[in-house]
C-alpha positions in Angstrom: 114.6 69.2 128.3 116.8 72.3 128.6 120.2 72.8 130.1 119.8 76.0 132.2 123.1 77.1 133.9 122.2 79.9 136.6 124.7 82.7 138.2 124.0 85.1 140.8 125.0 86.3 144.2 122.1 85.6 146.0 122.0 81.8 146.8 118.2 82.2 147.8 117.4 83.6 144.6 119.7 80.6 142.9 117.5 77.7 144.6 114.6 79.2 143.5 115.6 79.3 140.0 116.5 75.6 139.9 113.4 75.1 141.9 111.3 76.4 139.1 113.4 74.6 136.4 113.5 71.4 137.8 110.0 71.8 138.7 109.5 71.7 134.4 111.6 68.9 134.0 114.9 71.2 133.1 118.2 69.8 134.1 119.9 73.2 136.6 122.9 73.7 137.8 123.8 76.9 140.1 127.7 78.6 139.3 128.9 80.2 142.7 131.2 82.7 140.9 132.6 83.7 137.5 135.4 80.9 137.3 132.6 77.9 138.1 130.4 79.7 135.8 132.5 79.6 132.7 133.8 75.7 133.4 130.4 75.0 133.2 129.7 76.8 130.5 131.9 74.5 128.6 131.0 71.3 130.4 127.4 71.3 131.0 126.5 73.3 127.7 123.6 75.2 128.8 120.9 75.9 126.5 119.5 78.6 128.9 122.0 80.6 130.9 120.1 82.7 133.8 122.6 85.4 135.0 121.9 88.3 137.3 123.6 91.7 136.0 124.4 93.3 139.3 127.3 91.4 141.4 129.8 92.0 143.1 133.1 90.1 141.4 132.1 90.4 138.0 129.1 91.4 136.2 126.2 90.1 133.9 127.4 92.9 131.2 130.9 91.5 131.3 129.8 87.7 131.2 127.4 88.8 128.5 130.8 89.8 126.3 132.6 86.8 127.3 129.6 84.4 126.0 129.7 86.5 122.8 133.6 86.1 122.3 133.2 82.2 123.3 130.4 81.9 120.7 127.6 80.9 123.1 124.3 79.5 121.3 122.4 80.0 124.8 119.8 81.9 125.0 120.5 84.2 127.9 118.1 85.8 130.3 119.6 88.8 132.3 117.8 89.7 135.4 117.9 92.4 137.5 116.4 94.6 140.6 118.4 97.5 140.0 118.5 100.3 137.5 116.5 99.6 134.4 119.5 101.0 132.3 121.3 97.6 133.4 118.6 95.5 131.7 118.7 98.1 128.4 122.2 98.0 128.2 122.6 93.5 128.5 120.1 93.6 126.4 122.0 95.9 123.8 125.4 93.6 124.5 123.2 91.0 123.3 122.2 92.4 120.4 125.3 93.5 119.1 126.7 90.1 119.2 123.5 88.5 118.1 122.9 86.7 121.2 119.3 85.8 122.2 119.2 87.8 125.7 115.4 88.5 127.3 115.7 90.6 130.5 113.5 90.8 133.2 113.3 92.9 136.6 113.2 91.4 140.2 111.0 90.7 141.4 109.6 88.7 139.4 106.6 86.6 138.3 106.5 83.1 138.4 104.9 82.9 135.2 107.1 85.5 133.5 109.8 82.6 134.7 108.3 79.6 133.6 107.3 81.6 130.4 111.4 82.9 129.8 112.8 78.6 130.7 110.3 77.6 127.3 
């Protein structure tokens, strides 16, 4: 069973998420903002962190960086509906600090979804 820990701005999108996880037997739980996000970070100890690059307090880029500083053995999946250059550039973070990060645009498939919480 995997820990997934899931941020982003749009609550709809959010329930979905732990819909889908839940719905293969994946413990979920949904950060409202940056501060919730990173206390559960060390709490829950997510083994899949969902985060969506584009918000509006702080972005998926910068929690990228603050996973790589706090050593973070999640693997991360960045999603996003805006500019493809977000995606390139998480997943670039990512690799510069040799963090596991898959990206993947809104919308998105269900199976693309259930394939990225494996």
């Amino acid at each position: 069973m995997q820990r997934i820990l899931v941020i982003d701005d749009e609550p709809d999108f959010a329930s979905l998420l732990r819909r889908v996880g839940e719905g293969l037997g994946h413990s979920v739980k949904i950060a409202v903002d940056a501060s919730d996000f990173k206390d559960l970070c060390k709490t829950f100890d997510p083994t899949i962190i969902v985060l969506d690059i584009v918000m509006p307090e702080i972005d998926g880029i910068e929690l990228i960086q603050w996973l790589a500083q706090n050593r973070s053995a999640a693997k991360i999946i960045a999603i996003s509906g805006a500019n493809p250059l977000y995606s390139q550039h998480a997943k670039v973070i990512g690799e510069t600090h040799r963090l596991p990060v898959i990206t993947l645009g809104k919308p998105i498939s269900l199976a693309d979804l259930e394939a990225a919480f494996s």
